[in-house]
Structures are given as structure tokens and as C-alpha cells.
ZADO-244314 format. One record per residue (C-alpha): x, y, z. Coordinates in steps of 0.1 Angstrom, whole numbers, padded with zeros to 4 digits, always signed. Layout:
XYZ...
//
This chain:
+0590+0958+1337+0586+0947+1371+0611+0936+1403+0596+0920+1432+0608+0921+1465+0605+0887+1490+0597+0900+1525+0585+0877+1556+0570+0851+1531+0554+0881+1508+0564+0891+1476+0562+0925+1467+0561+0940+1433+0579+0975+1429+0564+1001+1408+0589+1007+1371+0587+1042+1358+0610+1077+1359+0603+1082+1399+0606+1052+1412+0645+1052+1391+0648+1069+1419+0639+1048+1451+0654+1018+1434+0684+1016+1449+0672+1021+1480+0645+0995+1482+0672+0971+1470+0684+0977+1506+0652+0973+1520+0652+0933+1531+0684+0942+1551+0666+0973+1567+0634+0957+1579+0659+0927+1593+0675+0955+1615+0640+0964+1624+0624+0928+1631+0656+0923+1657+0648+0955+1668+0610+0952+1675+0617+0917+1687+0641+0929+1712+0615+0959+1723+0583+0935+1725+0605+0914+1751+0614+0945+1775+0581+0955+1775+0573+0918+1788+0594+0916+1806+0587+0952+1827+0550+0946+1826+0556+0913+1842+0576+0927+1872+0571+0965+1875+0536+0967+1861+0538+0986+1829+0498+1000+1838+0511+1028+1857+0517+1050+1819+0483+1049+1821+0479+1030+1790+0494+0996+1769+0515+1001+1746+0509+0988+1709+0532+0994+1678+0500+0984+1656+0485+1010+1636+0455+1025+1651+0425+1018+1630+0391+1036+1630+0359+1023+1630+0342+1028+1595+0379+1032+1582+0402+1014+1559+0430+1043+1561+0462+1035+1573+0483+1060+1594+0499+1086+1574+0536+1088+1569+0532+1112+1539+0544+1090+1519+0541+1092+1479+0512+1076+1463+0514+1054+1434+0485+1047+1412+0502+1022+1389+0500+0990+1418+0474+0969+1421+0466+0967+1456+0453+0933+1472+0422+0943+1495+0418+0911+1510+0450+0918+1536+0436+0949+1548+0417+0950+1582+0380+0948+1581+0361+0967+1606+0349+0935+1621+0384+0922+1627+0393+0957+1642+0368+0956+1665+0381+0925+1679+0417+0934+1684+0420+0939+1723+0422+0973+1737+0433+0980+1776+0404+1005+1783+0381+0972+1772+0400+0946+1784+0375+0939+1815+0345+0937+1791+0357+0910+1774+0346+0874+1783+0377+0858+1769+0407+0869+1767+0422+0879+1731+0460+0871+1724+0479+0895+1732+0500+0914+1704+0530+0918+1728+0531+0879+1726+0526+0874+1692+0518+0891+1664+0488+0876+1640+0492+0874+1605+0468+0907+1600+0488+0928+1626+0519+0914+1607+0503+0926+1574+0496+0961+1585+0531+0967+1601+0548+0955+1571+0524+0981+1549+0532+1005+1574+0567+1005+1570+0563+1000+1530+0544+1030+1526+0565+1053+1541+0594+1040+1514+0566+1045+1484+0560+1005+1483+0527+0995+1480+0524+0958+1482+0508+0932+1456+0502+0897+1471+0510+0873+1437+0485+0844+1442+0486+0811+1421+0453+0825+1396+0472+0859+1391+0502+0843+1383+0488+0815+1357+0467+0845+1345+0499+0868+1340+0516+0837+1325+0485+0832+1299+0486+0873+1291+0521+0869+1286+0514+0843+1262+0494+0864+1244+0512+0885+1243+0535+0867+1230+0514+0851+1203+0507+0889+1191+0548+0897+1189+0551+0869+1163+0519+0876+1146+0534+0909+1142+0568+0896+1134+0555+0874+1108+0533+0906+1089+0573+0919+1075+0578+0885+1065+0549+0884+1045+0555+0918+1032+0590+0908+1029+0579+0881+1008+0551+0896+0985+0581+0927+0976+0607+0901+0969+0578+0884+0948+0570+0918+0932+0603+0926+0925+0612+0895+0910+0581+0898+0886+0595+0932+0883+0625+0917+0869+0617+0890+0849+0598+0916+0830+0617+0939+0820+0643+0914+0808+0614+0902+0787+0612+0937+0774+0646+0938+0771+0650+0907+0753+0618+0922+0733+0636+0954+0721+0671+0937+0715+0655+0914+0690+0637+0944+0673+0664+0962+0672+0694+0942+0665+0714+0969+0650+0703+1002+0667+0693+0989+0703+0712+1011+0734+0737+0986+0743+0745+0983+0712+0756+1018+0712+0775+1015+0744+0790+0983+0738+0801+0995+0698+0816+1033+0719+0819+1032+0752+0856+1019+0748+0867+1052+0734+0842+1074+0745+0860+1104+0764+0843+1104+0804+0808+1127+0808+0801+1127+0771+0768+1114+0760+0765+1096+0725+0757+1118+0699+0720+1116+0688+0704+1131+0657+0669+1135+0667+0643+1114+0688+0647+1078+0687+0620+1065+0656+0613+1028+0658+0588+1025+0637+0593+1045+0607+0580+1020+0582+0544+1011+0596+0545+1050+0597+0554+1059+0562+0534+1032+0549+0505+1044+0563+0513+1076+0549+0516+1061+0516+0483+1044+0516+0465+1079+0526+0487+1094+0491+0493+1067+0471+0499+1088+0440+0530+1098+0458+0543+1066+0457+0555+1065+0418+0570+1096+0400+0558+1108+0366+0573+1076+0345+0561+1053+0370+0591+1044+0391+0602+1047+0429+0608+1081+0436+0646+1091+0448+0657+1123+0457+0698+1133+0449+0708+1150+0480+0740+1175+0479+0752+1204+0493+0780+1228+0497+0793+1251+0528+0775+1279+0538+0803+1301+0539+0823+1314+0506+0853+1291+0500+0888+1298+0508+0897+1287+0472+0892+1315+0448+0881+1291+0420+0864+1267+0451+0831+1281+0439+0829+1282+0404+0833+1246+0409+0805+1236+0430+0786+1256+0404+0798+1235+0375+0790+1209+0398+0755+1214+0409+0746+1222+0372+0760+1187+0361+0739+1172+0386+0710+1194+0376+0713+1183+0341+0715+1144+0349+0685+1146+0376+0663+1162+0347+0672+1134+0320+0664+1111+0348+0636+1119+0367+0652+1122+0399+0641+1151+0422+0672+1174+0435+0681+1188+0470+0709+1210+0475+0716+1222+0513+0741+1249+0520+0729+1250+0557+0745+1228+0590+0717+1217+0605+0736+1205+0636+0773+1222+0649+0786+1196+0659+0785+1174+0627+0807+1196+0604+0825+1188+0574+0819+1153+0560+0796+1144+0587+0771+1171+0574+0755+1150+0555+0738+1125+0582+0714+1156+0600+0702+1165+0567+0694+1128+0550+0673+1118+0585+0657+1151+0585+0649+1147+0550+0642+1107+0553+0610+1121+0577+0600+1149+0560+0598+1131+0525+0577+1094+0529+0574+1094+0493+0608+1090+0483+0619+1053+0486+0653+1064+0481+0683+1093+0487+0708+1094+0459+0739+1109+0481+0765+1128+0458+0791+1147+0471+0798+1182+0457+0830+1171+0443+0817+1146+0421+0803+1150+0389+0781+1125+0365+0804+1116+0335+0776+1092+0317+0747+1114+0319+0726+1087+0294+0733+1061+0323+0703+1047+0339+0707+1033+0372+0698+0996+0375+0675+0999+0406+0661+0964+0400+0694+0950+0411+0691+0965+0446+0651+0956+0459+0667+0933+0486+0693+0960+0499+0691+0990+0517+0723+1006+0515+0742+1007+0478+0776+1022+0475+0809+1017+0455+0831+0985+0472+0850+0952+0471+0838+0923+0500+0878+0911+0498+0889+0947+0505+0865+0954+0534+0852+0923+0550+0888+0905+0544+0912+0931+0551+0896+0958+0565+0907+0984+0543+0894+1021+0551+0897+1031+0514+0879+0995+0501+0846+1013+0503+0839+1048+0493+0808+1069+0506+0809+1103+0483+0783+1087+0461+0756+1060+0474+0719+1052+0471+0702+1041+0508+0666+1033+0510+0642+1052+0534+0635+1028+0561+0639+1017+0600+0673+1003+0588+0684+1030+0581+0678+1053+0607+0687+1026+0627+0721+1030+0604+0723+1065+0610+0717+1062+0647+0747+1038+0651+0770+1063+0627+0763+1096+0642+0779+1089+0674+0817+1089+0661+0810+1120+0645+0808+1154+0668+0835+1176+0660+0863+1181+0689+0876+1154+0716+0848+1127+0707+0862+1131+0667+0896+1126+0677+0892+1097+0699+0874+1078+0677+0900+1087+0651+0926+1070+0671+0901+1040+0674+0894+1038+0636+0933+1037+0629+0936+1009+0648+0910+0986+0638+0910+0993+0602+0942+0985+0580+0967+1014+0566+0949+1040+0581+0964+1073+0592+0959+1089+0625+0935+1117+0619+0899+1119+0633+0873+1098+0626+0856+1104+0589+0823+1095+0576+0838+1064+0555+0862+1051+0581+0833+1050+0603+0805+1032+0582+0837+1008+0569+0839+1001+0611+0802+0991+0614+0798+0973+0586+0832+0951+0590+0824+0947+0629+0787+0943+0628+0781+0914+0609+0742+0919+0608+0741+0947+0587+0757+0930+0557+0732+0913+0543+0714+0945+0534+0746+0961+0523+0756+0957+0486+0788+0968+0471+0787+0977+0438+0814+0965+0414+0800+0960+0384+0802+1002+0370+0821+1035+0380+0791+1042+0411+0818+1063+0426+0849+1068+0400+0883+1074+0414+0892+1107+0392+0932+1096+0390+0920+1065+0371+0895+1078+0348+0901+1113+0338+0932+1106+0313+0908+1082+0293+0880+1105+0283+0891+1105+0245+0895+1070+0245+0863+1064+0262+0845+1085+0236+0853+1064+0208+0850+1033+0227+0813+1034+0237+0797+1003+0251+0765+1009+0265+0756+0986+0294+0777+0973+0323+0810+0965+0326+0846+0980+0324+0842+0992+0290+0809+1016+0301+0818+1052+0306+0823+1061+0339+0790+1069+0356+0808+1093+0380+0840+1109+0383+0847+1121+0418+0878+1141+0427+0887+1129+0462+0914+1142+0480+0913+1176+0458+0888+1201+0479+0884+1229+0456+0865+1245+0483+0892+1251+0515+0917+1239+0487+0935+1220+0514+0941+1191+0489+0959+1159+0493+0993+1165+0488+1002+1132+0463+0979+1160+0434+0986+1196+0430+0963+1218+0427+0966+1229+0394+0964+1191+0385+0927+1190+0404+0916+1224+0383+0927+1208+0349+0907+1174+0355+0880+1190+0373+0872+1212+0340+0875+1178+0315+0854+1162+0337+0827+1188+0335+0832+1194+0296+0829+1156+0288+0798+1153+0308+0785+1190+0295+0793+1180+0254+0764+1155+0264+0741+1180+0274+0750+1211+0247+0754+1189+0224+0712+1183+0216+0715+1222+0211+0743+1218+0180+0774+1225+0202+0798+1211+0221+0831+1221+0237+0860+1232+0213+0883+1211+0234+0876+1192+0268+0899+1219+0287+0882+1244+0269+0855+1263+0280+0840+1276+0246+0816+1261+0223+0819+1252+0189+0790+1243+0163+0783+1207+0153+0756+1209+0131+0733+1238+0114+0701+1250+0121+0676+1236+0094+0637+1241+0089+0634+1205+0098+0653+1205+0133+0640+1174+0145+0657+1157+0120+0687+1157+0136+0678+1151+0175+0684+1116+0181+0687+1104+0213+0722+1100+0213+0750+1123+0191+0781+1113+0212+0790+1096+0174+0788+1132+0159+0804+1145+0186+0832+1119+0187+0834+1127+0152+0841+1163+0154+0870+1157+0175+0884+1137+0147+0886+1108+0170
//
């Protein structure tokens, strides 16, 4: 920054940096000072013309001159110690040249001279002005800077320049500004493109999905449960498996391969007798599995804390889903069900456009909403994407504690007649599939036989059912399964509408009418179906494949006297 000072027709720049702060105030004062001092010098040049004139001012000895003294061979101007300053241009041309100093009249030379030189007591020439004005500058730390036109139209044209070079560098941001903005909308764009990407490959597993089906009820901090790293493309996976061991596709009679997952606790049951009927169980299952070519897994282990009790059975079927390609599908049974038609062959042909196969009613579910118009202790789902996507959407509801209770309360009141308790296995899958209309079409409920048999409805009929055989579909067809919900021979916390002595009974029938069909290839079968001894049905001969048929339920029915 600059600030010029305007000073007998001169302009004179002042220096701008941390000392000169400090002379500022007093050079503002400066015009008024050397106004003081022009009176004063004025006043002084007329006594001295005035004396000179009429006392003879030649007897000092010498004239008197208030202009500098100036050396020959010498530009320097007489000291007053003042402080230099490096940063002012100084304008040489209003110095005094030697040539012009010789020339200014001196009284020791003043007879040598042809022609008189003006006097500077008359008046003072624009050089003598000059050097007095310096003079008295100097000694305040002003050194003076004549603006001429050419400095000023180049100053004007630097400024310019300078000014061109602000908005060049103003515009640089802009561009910058610009090219981000740009950048970021790109940005932007894509990812909703990959968003939009992933929603429509995912339709019923994506993220949001999650958050939008349990973020509602979710209790705050708590993550949704996940079962294992997200897979999203399990069947390009398994099917290149499959293509490296295609004699794994098939089992031994040449059909899909399916695998009857069940389990029990791993702890001994609180019900004395809770055991011995998971044994009967898992050898009823054993038995059908055999007959029918389906492989077995039974898990006694939690794989994962959190998801205890009925919700056990999700960590294992993914874990197993991955760990098995081969097997197109998992045959879930729960431990308290038990086969009760072990000559039944499932129609798997029915189900090639499904994924998910369980005992239902649309009215009951889709219509109403009922919790109990589904049931989810017996089911067949198919190893694919679906269904991990299915198992990724159903874990989340399940960790034991707040998150289980919460979405309890949220279960009760979306679905119809259910009580307040936490959130189950069935009441869960019942939510997604009533509230997440794209899974239906790969969800059939099964009507048409006893895939899950309600044990109050069945277990009074066995007599009648055995001289009533219809094989096939239909009402008439022994029940396929007979599973004893609400009983839990295990903690033997049962439902209180049965007693427990009520559970025991039908839970040994059960087993008996399903074992008389096993035993019975061997020449026995029960004496009675609450009985637990044997009785002969036929004698040994030295032809015993004469009696083996493949079904004796006649002879059996027979021996009853039925």
C-alpha cells in the first residue's frame, strides 16, 4: 500500500511497512509543519534583505544561504542522520548536477562572474526549492518520488495486470469447483446405478430391505443379526461345483439328493422321560430316512448363542446349505415329530418351481394373518440364493434377550390372535411371507397330506386309520407326520390346554404305530400301540421270503382283530 503526500506542487509517496507505522502519524502533520516553515523562511529571507540593503550584511564576513552546501564531484546531501529507506524509488533527475552546482553564485566568486546570477535571497529556483524540500524530508525519513504521467499510466497498466492475474486466479477454484461438482455428481449417479443394480438382484435380501422390514422395532445400538458373510451368488457357485462332481448330483436311485436335518439340546433334559423320547424319535426318523434314501443329520450343538431354542435351527441349515452343494434339498423335522406313514414317498415333482415347502392354508395366512395358519416343525426348502437370502431376512428377529422380545411385541401386533411372548421361528417366517409379497410365489403351502400333522387331531384315529388304508393323497392317507406341538418332552414346560401324562401316552402310540411298520418285516409288531413289547405275527419258515411283501400293515391290521 502506498499514501502520497502533496507538497509545493510535488507529490510524495510514503514508504508502508512495520517502521514507518511508526512515522505515520506524524507525516500526516507534515503539510502543516513545512507551512509554519515556508512563513518562516519567507519572513527570514526578507530581514536579511532588508539588513543587507541598509546596514550591509558583508561585514559577517560571509552571505548567508539556507541552501545545502554541495560538493564538487558529489551528489550527497547534508546529513541530518536521518533513517534510510531502501524500499523508495528515488527520481535522480531533481538532484543537483555538478554543472548546475557550479553555477550557483557564491560571495567569495561573486567578482569573477561576468553576469550576475539570481540571487537565492530573491528567489528561490525550482532546483534550490527541490533540495530544501529533500532537506527537510529526509530528516523526517521521507524520501521523495516525483509521479510523472509514464509512471503513472505504467503503474495503472501493472495494476491491470495485476489485476487480470487475481481473476485468472479467482477463476482456477471455479474451475476446480466445477470439475468436483462434476465428479461428485458422476459420483452419485453411480452409485444409485449400483444401487438400483443390487436392489433388483436382490429384491428380497437387499440392506434396506432389512432396515426398512426392522428398524421400526429394533432396540437403539443393536446391529441386525447376521448368520455369516453375506453370499450372493451361491448358485453360479454350487453349480460350478456340481459340474466339477456331477456324480454328486443324484443319490443311489437316481433322484435329487435331500438331507433330513434335526437335532436336540446339548444339555440332558429337565424331563426325566425328555430323552428317551428324542431317542424314539431320532430312531423313527432313522428308519424312514433308510426306506427312503434320504441322508440324516442330527446336531446336538448351538452353533451360534444367541439363536437358542427354536431359532437353532437357521445357523445350522446355512452352515449346512454351504458345506453340502450336492444336496438340492433340507428336509427340516423337528425332534418332536415323528413319521407316522413310513411307506410314504414324498411327491417332490410337485414342488420343482418352489423353494420353500411347508404345511399351510393361503386363506389362513395371506387373508387373515393367522400365526398358527402355517406351521414350521416340518418343511422341505431348496438349497439356493433364495434361500439364504430367506434366512438372511429371518435371522434378524431371532437373538435371544431385548431384540427377541421386541420383535415379539411387533409380531403380536401384526399377526391375528397372537399372544405376547417373544418372537418365534413361525411367527416370524408367517411375518415375511404375509408382508413381503415377493416371496410368495416360491412359497407353497401344502394341503393336500399330513406334511406337519397336528397330534390332537390324529393320534385318537390310529386304529381306524389302520383298517382304512388309502394309499395316495388325500384325507383318507395316513398321516405322514404326527408332531406333538405345544408338549416339550424335553424342558417339559408344555402347553397347559394337554397334560403331561396326556403328551407321554400319544407320544408312545405314535412311535408304536410308526415302529409296527418297521418290526413288522421282522415277524413282530407291538402287543398294543401303548405297549412297548413285541408280539409274533408270523413263524419263521425255511422259505422266509415268502412272506416279505412289501407291505404287511393287512396282517398287522389283522392281528389286532381290527
Amino acid at each position: 500500500m502506498k499514501e502520497t503526500v502533496s507538497f509545493w506542487k510535488r507529490e510524495f509517496v510514503l514508504p508502508w511497512h512495520s517502521k514507518a507505522n511508526v512515522l505515520r502519524s506524524g507525516v500526516r502533520r507534515l503539510p502543516r509543519t513545512l507551512s509554519s516553515m515556508q512563513i518562516i523562511l519567507l519572513c527570514g529571507f526578507a530581514s536579511i534583505i532588508l539588513l543587507r540593503n541598509t546596514i550591509g550584511a558583508g561585514s559577517f564576513g560571509w552571505s548567508v544561504s539556507l541552501t545545502p552546501e554541495i560538493d564538487a564531484g558529489s551528489h550527497s546531501l547534508v546529513s541530518f542522520n536521518a533513517p534510510r529507506r531502501n524500499n523508495v524509488k528515488i527520481n535522480t533527475k531533481d538532484l543537483v548536477d555538478d554543472e548546475d552546482a557550479d553555477e550557483l553564485d557564491h560571495p567569495l566568486k561573486k567578482s569573477e562572474k561576468k553576469k550576475p546570477k539570481p540571487q537565492i535571497a530573491k528567489t528561490l529556483t525550482a532546483a534550490e526549492e527541490d533540495i530544501l524540500v529533500k532537506k527537510i524530508l529526509k530528516a523526517n525519513g521521507v524520501t521523495e518520488t516525483i509521479v510523472e504521467k509514464d509512471e503513472v499510466e505504467e503503474e495503472k497498466k501493472i495494476d491491470e495486470k495485476a489485476k487480470e492475474v487475481k481473476e485468472a486466479a479467482r477463476e482456477v477454484p471455479k474451475e476446480e469447483v466445477k470439475e468436483n461438482a462434476s465428479s461428485k455428481t458422476e459420483r452419485v449417479e453411480q452409485n444409485a446405478k449400483s444401487d438400483s443394480t443390487q436392489q433388483r438382484k436382490l429384491e428380497s435380501s437387499s440392506k434396506s430391505d432389512l432396515e426398512e422390514l426392522y428398524m421400526p422395532w429394533m432396540p437403539p445400538g443393536k446391529e441386525l443379526k447376521s448368520l455369516g458373510p453375506k453370499v450372493s451368488n451361491w448358485d453360479e457357485q454350487r453349480e460350478k461345483w456340481l459340474m466339477k462332481h456331477p456324480e454328486m448330483r443324484l443319490n443311489k436311485v437316481g433322484k435329487p439328493r435331500m438331507l433330513l436335518v434335526t437335532g436336540s439340546s446339548p444339555w440332558p433334559c429337565a424331563n426325566p422321560v425328555g430323552d428317551h423320547y428324542y431317542l424314539k424319535s431320532i430312531k423313527n426318523k432313522i428308519d424312514y430316512c433308510r426306506q427312503h434314501n434320504i441322508e440324516i443329520f442330527y446336531n446336538i450343538a448351538h452353533l451360534d448363542k444367541e439363536m437358542s431354542s427354536y431359532w437353532a435351527k437357521l445357523p445350522i441349515l446355512r452352515k449346512l446349505m454351504l458345506t453340502h452343494p450336492e444336496v438340492e434339498w433340507f428336509f427340516w423335522m423337528d425332534a418332536d415329530a415323528m413319521f407316522t406313514d413310513m411307506l410314504f414317498e414324498i411327491p417332490m415333482e410337485k414342488y420343482v418351481d418352489y423353494n420353500l415347502v411347508m404345511w399351510g392354508y393361503d386363506e389362513g395366512i395371506y387373508t387373515e394373518k393367522s400365526w398358527v395358519a402355517i406351521n414350521n416343525g416340518v418343511f422341505f426348502i431348496r438349497n439356493c440364493q433364495w434361500t439364504l437370502d430367506l434366512l438372511d431376512m429371518w435371522a434378524p428377529m431371532g437373538p435371544e434377550g431385548t431384540v427377541r422380545v421386541e420383535a415379539g411385541k411387533m409380531l403380536t401386533s401384526y399377526l391375528t390372535k397372537r399372544p405376547e411372548m417373544p418372537a418365534d421361528d413361525q411367527s416370524a417366517l408367517a411375518y415375511l411371507i404375509v408382508s413381503k409379497e415377493e416371496l410368495r410365489p416360491k412359497v407353497k403351502l401344502e394341503w393336500d397330506y399330513w406334511l406337519s400333522g397336528y397330534w390332537a387331531d390324529i393320534v385318537e384315529h390310529y386304529e381306524e386309520y389302520m383298517t382304512k388304508h388309502h394309499p395316495g393323497l388325500g384325507d383318507n392317507r395316513w398321516p405322514f407326520t404326527t408332531h406333538f406341538t405345544g408338549c416339550q418332552p424335553c424342558s417339559g414346560v408344555h402347553n397347559p390346554n394337554y397334560s403331561a401324562d396326556a403328551c407321554v401316552k400319544q407320544m408312545e402310540r405314535a412311535f408304536n404305530f410308526a415302529d409296527n411298520q418297521v418290526v413288522q418285516m421282522l415277524g413282530f409288531q407291538h402287543e398294543s400301540l401303548e405297549s412297548v413289547h413285541l408280539k409274533r405275527i408270523r413263524e419263521d419258515t425255511d422259505q422266509p421270503l415268502d412272506s416279505v411283501s412289501q407291505n404287511t400293515w393287512v396282517t398287522a391290521s389283522e392281528s389286532y382283530g381290527l
